[in-house]
C-alpha positions as MATLAB code, in Angstrom:
seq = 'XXXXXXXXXXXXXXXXXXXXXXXXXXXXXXXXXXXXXXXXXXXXXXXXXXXXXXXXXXXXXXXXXXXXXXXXXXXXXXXXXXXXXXXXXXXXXXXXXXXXXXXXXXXXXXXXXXXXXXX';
ca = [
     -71.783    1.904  -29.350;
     -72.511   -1.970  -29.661;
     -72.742   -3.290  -25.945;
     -72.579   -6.930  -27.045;
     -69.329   -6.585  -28.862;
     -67.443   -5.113  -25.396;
     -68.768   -7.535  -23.320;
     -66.751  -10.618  -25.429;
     -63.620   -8.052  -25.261;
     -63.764   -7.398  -20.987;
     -64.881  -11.068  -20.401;
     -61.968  -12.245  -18.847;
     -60.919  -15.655  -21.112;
     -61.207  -19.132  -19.022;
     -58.307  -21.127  -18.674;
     -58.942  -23.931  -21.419;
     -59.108  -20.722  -23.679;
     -55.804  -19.323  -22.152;
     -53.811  -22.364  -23.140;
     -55.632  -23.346  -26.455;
     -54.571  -19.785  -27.326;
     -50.949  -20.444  -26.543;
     -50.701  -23.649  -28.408;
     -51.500  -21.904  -31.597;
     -48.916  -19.390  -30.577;
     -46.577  -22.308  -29.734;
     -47.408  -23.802  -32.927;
     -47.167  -20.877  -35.036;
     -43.826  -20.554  -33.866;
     -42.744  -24.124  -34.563;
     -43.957  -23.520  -37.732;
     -41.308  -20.627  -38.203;
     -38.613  -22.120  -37.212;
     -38.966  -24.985  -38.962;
     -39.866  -23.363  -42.793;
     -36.548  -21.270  -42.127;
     -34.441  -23.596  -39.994;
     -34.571  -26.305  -42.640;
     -32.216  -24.375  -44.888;
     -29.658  -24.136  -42.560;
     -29.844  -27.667  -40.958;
     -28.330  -28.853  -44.373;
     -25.509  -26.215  -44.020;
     -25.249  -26.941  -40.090;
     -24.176  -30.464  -40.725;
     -19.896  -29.815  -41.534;
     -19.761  -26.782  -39.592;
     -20.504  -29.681  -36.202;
     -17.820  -31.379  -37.350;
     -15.982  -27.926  -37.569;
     -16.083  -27.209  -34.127;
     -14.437  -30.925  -33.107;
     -10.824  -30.020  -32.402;
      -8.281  -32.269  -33.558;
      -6.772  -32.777  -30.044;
     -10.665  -33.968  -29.207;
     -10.793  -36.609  -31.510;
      -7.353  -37.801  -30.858;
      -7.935  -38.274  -27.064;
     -11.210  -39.861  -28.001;
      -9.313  -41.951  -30.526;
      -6.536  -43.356  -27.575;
      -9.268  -43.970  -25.321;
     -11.386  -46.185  -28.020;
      -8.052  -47.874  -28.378;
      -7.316  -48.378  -25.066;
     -10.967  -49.651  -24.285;
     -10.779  -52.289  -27.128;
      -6.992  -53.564  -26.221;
      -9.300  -53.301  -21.797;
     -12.173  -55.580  -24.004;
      -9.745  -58.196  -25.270;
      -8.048  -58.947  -22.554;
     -11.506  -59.000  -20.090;
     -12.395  -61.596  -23.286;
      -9.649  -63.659  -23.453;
      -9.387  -64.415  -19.314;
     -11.344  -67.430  -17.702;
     -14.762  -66.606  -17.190;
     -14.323  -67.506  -13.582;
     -11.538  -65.169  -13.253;
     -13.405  -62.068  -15.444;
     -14.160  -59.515  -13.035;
     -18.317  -58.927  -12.580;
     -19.597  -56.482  -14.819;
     -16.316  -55.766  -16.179;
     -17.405  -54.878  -19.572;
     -20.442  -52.983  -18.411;
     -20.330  -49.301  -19.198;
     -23.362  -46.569  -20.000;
     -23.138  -43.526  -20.833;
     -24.463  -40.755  -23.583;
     -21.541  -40.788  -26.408;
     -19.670  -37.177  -27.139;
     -19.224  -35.729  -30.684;
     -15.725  -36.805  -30.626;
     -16.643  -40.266  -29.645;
     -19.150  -40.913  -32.522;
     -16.074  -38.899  -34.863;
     -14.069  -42.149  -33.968;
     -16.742  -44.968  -34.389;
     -17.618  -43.672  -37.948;
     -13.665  -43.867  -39.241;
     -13.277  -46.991  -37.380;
     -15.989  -48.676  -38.175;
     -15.764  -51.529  -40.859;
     -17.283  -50.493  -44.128;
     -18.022  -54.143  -45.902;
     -18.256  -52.193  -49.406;
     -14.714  -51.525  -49.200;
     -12.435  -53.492  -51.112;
      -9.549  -54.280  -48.386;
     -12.346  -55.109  -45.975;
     -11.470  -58.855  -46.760;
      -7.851  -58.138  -45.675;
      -8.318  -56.541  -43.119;
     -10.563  -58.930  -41.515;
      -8.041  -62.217  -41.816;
      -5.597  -60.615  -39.487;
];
């Protein structure tokens, strides 16, 4: 039978209320996700690699090698005779396409690194 107490309930909210409200919702949420997404984001990790098909990484494998064999021949022609922009290329890298740069990469802890790099 309080008056003042219903009045505060029908008031209809203002807009800075309306989205302060839904940034603690948005926030609480985040929250969530995050205290039970962490566990699985460790487990997540080989089950990306998982999905990469083999055929994927091969295909991305012959096109890395063709692009290098493209590179050193743009590099070893006469600069006047290099086409413009010829080695000029962006664009976001796939799964498959960072698969091949990590075994291809050079690792200098190895031990053969040494050999490798005198051919």
């Amino acid at each position: 039978n309080d008056p003042g107490g219903d009045n505060t309930e029908d008031k209809p909210k203002s807009l800075l209320e309306l989205h302060k409200q839904k940034l603690l919702n948005l926030k609480k949420q985040n929250k969530k996700r995050k205290v039970s997404g962490s566990s699985s984001s460790d487990s997540d990790s080989p089950s990306r690699n998982k999905k990469l098909h083999k055929g994927d990484i091969e295909s991305a494998l012959l096109r890395h090698d063709m692009e290098t064999r493209r590179t050193e021949e743009i590099i070893s022609m006469d600069e006047r005779q290099r086409p413009y922009n010829s080695m000029y290329e962006t664009h976001q890298p796939t799964q498959a396409e960072l698969e091949v740069f990590r075994l291809k990469r050079h690792q200098k802890e190895d031990p053969m690194f040494k050999l490798l790099d005198n051919k």
